[in-house]
C-alpha positions in Angstrom: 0.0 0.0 0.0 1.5 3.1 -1.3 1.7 6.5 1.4 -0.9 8.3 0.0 -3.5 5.3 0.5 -1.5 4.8 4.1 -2.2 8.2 5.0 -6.0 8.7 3.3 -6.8 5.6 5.9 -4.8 7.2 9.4 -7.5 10.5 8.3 -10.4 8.2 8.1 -9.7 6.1 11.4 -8.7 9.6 12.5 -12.4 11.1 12.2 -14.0 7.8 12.6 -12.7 7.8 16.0 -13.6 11.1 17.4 -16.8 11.0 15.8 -17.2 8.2 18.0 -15.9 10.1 21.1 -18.3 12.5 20.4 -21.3 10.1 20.2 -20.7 9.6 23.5 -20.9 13.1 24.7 -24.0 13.1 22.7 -25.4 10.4 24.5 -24.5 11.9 28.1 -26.4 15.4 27.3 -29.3 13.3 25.5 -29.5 11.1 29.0 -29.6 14.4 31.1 -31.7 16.1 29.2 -34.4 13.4 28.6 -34.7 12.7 32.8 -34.6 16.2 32.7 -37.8 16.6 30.5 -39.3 13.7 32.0 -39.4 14.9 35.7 -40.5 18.4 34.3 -43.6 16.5 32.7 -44.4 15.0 36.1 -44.8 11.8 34.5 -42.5 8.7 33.5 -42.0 8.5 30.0 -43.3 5.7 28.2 -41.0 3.1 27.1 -42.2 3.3 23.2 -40.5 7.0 23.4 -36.9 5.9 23.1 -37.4 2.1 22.5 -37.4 -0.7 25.5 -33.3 -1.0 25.2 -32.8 2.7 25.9 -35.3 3.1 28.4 -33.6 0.5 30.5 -30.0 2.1 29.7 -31.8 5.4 31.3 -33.1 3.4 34.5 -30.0 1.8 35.2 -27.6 4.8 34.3 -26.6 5.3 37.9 -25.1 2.3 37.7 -23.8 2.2 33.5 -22.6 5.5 32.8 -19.1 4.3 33.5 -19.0 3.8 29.9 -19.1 7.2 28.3 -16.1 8.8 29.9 -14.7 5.3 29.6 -15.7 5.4 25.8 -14.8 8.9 25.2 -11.0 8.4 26.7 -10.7 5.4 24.3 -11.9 6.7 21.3 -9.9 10.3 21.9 -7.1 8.3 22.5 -7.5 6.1 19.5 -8.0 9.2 17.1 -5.2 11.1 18.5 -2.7 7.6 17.7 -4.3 7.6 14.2 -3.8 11.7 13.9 0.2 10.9 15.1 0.9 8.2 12.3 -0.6 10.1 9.8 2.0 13.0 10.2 4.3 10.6 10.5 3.4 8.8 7.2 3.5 12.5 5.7 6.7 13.3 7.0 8.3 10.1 6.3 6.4 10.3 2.4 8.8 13.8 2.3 11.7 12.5 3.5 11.9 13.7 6.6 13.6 11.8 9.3 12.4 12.3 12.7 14.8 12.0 15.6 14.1 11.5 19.2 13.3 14.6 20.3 11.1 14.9 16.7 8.9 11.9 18.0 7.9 13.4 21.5 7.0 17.2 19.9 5.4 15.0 17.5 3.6 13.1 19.8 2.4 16.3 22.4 1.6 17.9 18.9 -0.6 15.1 18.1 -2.5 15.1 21.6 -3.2 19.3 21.3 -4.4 18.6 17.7 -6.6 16.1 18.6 -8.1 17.2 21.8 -8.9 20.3 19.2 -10.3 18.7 16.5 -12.3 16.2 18.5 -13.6 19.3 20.0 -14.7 21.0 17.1 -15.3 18.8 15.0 -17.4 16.1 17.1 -17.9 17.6 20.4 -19.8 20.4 20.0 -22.3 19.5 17.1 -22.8 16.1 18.3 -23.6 17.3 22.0 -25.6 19.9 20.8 -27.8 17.4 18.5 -27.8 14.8 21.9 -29.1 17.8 23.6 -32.4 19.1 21.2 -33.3 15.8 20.3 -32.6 13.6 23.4 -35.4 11.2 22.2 -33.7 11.0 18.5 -30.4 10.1 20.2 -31.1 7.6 22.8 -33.3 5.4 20.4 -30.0 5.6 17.8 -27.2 5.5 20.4 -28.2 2.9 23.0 -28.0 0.1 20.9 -24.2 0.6 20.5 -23.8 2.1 23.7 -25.4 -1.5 25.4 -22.8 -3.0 23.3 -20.2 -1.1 24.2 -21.1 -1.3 28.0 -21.6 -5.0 28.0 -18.1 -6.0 25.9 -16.2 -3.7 28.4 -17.8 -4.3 31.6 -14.8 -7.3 32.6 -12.6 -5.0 31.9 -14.2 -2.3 34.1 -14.6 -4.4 37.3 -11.0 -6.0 36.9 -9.7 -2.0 36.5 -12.1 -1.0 39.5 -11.3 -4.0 41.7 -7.5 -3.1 40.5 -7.9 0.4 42.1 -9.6 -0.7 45.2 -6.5 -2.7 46.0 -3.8 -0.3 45.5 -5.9 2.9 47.2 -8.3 0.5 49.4 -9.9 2.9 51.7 -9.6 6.1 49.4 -11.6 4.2 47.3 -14.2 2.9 49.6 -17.0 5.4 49.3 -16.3 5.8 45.7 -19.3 5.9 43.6 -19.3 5.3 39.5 -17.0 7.7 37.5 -19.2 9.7 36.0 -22.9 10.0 36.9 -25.3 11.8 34.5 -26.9 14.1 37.1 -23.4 16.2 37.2 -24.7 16.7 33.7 -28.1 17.1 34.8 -27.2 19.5 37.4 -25.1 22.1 35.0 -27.9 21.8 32.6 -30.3 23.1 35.0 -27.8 25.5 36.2 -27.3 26.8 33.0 -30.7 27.5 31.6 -32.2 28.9 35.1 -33.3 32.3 35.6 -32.0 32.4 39.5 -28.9 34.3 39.3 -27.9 32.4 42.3 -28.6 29.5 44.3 -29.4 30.3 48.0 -27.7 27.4 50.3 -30.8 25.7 51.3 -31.8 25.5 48.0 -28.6 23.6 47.2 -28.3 21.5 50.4 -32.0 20.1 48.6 -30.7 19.9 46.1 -27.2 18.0 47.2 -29.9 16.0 49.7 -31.6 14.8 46.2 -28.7 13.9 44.4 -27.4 11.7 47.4 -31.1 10.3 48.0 -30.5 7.6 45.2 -27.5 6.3 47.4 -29.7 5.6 50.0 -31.6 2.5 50.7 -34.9 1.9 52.5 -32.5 0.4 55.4 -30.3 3.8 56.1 -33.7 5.5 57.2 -36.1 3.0 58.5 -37.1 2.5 62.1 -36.0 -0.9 63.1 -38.4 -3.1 64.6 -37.1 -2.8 68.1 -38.4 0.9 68.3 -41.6 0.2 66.2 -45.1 1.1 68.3 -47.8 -1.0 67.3 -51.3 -1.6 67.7 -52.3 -5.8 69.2 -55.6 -7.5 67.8 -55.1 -9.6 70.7 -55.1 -6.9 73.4 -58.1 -5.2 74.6 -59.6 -1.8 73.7 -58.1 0.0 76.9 -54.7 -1.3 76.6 -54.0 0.1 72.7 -56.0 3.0 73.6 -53.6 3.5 76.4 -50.8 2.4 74.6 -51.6 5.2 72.3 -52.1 8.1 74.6 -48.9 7.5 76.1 -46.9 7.3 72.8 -48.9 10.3 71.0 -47.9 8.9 67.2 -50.4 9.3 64.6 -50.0 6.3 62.6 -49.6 2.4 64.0 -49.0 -0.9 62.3 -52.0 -3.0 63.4 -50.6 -6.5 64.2 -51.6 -10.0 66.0 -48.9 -10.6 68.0 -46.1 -9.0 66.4 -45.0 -7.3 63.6 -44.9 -10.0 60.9 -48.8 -10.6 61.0 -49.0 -7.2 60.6 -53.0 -6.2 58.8 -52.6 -2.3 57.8 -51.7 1.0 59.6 -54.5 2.6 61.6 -55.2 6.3 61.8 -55.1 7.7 65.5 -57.7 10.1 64.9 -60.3 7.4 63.0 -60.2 5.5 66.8 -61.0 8.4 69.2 -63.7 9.7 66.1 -65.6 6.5 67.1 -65.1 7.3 71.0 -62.3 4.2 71.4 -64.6 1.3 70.5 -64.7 1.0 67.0 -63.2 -2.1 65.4 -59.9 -1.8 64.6 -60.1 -4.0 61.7 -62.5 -1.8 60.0 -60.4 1.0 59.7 -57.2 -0.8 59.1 -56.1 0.4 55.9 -53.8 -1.8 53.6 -50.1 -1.0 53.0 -47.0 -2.2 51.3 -44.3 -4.5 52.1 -40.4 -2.7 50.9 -37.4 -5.0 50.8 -35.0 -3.2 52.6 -32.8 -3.2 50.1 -34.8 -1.0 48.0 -33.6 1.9 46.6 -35.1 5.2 49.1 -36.1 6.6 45.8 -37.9 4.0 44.4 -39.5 3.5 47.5 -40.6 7.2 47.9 -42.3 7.3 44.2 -44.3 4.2 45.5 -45.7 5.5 48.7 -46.4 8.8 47.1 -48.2 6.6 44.5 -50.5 5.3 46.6 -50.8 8.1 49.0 -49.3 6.1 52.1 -47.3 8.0 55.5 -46.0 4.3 55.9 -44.8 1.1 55.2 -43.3 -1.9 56.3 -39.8 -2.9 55.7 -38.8 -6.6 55.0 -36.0 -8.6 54.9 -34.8 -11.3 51.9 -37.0 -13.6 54.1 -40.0 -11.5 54.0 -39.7 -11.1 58.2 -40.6 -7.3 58.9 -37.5 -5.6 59.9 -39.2 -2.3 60.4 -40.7 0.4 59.1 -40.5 3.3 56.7 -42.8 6.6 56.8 -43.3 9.1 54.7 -41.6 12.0 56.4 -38.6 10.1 57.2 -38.1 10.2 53.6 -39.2 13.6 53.1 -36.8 14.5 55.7 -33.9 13.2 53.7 -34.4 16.3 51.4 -35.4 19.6 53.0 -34.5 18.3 56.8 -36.5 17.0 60.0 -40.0 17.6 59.9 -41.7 18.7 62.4 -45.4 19.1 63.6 -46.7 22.3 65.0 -48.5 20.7 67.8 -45.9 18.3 68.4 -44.4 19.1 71.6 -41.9 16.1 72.2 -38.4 17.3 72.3 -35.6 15.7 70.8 -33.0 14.9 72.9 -30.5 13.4 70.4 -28.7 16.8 70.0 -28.1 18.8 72.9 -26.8 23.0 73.1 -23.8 23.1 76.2 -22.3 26.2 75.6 -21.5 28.3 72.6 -20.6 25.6 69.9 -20.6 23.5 72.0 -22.8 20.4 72.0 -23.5 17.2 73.6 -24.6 14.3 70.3 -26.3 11.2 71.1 -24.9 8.2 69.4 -28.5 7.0 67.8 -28.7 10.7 66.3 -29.6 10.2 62.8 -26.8 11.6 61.2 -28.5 14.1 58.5 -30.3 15.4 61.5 -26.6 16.2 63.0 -25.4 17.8 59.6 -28.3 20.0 59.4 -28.0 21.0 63.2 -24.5 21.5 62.5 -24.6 22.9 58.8 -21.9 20.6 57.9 -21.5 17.8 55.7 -19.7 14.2 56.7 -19.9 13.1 53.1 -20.1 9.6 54.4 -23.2 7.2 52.9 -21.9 4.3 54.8 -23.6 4.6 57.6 -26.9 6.5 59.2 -26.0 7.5 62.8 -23.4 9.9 64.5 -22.1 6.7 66.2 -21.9 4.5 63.3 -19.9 7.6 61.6 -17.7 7.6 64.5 -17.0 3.6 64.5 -16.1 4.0 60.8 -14.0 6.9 61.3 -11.6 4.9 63.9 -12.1 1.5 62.0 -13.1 0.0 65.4 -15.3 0.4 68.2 -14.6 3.4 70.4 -13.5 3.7 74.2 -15.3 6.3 76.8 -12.7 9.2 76.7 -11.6 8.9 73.0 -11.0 11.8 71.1 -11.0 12.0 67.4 -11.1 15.5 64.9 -12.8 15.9 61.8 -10.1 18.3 59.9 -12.5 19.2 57.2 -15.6 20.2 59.4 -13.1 21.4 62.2 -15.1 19.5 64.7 -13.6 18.1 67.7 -15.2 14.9 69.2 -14.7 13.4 72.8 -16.5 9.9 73.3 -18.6 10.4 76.9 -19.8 7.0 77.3 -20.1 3.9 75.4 -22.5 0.6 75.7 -21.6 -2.9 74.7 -22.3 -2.3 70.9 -22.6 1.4 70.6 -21.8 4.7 71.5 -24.3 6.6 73.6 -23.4 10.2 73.7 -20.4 12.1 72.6 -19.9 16.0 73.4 -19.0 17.8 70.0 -16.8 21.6 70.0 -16.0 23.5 67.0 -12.4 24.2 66.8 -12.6 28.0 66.2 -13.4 28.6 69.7 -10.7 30.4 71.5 -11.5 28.5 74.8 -9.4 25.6 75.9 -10.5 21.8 74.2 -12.8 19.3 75.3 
């Protein structure tokens, strides 16, 4: 094969390649801009939109988007080796003899000329087509974007189990590489009105971008602490029961938890004077594996207007239960009632930053107390997050720091498997330490 026809083919792999690169950035735009439309329609798309294989790439992206910076990398890498022997075949076609130091300016020359081209030449258009026509590109592109993802997931697992090994715990609460709502989120950022975002606005939104992190598990009450209503106990005793607990909603049960009927509404038994039959108002509700994404499980209960449901294990044995403003709380903070007049005690004021945290505090409810952010999904509790911190279980008297949310921790007391309180001081006080 003579140059010419050497070179005419490096061109065409060339511009095959970063066409390719830039279907991919198409395809990343298309995604965020099609959940995007989809939530503003306040319905779910149907699946004949974008075809059955695209609509599942869109469910599962959280967990699949791995492979379009994986695909972009590879095919900009790929173009910018064809761009390189091109010259080269030019050069050499001239007579020009490259030395050493030629072959390194001619390879960072190759690398700026293609990170350019691909750019202009693939980037931009093909984004901005992914972008108007989401629908038009996810039916096209998922096909070969399935293909891609399934022929390169091996290689994906050995090069993330291959990073977890030489990092370990730096990787730990690392999430996929690329996630389309960082997409999502500039989009929305960028075609906005607001000028600004005020902080509570964004801690929402940073709660609803972490909210499909969580399972039904990190934010249910577990069965231990669950206040239910007995078939098999008389009139007086759940009425009682109930006056001294003040909830609104119970779990109506024979026995325990796992014959569980329906939730009953506090105010449908003193309506009837405290002897109507609790079966009659009992009203049906769901079974969640706890497993369940908290997401998925707050569409459903929203869907069928329920405050709460029960949470199972793989064994279908109730495990607890999930309510409604639990996982409301997860966004804009704990919810209170106005004529709620129970305190909680989990987070106490000592002195000027200065507080006293109980170990079973719910975490979120410590960050928003606090306005800080632990950045940790591993675990729900203040105690947990100090266990996981230290990589052990803690001693009365510990101390520990939290450099990035200068917080200084002392451990006050400790129980045979967890940590009951723990005072808490900002380190910007000028006083002495804890």
């Amino acid at each position: 094969m003579g140059a010419y026809w050497q070179f005419a083919l490096a061109a065409v792999a060339m511009f095959a390649a970063f066409f390719a690169a830039g279907v991919f950035a198409a395809y990343a735009l298309a995604l965020a801009a099609y959940r995007f439309s989809r939530m503003d329609g306040g319905r779910k798309a149907d699946s004949g939109d974008i075809g059955a294989l695209a609509e599942q790439c869109v469910e599962n992206s959280s967990r699949m988007t791995w492979a379009i910076p994986f695909g972009r990398k590879l095919f900009f890498s790929l173009g910018a080796a064809a761009l390189c022997l091109g010259i080269s075949i030019a050069l050499e076609g001239a007579g020009i003899e490259i030395s050493r130091t030629g072959i390194v300016i001619l390879i960072l020359f190759s690398a700026l000329a293609a990170l350019f081209l691909e750019y202009a030449l693939a980037d931009i258009p093909l984004a901005a087509w992914g972008r108007q026509h989401p629908v038009c590109a996810l039916r096209r592109i998922s096909p070969l974007f399935y293909a891609f993802y399934l022929f390169f997931l091996p290689l994906e697992s050995l090069s993330r189990n291959l990073g977890h090994r030489v990092y370990r715990k730096k990787t730990k609460n690392l999430s996929t590489p690329f996630d389309y709502m960082d997409v999502a989120v500039m989009l929305h950022v960028q075609d906005s009105d607001i000028a600004s975002i005020s902080p509570y606005t964004g801690k929402i939104l940073k709660n609803a971008l972490r909210l499909q992190n969580l399972d039904v598990s990190d934010i249910m009450l577990p069965r231990s602490k669950v206040v239910y209503l007995d078939t098999e106990s008389s009139a007086e005793e759940n009425i009682s029961l109930a006056e001294k607990t003040r909830h609104t909603r119970y779990p109506l049960c024979k026995g325990d938890l796992d014959n569980c009927y329906g939730i009953v509404n506090i105010k449908n038994i003193f309506s009837g004077g405290g002897s109507v039959d609790l079966m009659s108002i009992c009203r049906e509700t769901l079974r969640i594996k706890e497993t369940e994404k908290l997401d998925t499980a707050l569409s459903k209960m929203l869907k069928y207007r329920l405050q709460m449901a029960l949470v199972e294990d793989d064994f279908g044995g109730v495990i607890g239960v999930i309510t409604l403003d639990a996982a409301l709380s997860e966004l804009v903070g704990k919810i209170r009632d106005e004529f709620d007049r129970s305190q909680d005690q989990s987070i106490r004021v000592t002195g000027k930053n200065k507080y006293l945290i109980s170990g079973q505090a719910s975490l979120h409810r410590v960050e928003d107390f606090l306005d800080v952010d632990f950045d940790n999904d591993e675990v729900s509790t203040f105690g947990g997050l100090i266990t996981f911190r230290l990589g052990r279980f803690p001693e009365k008297g510990e101390r520990l720091y939290f450099e990035e949310q200068k917080l200084r921790v002392r451990i006050e007391s400790v129980g045979e498997r967890a940590v009951r309180e723990c005072s808490v001081q900002f380190d910007d006080l000028k006083e002495g330490g804890l």
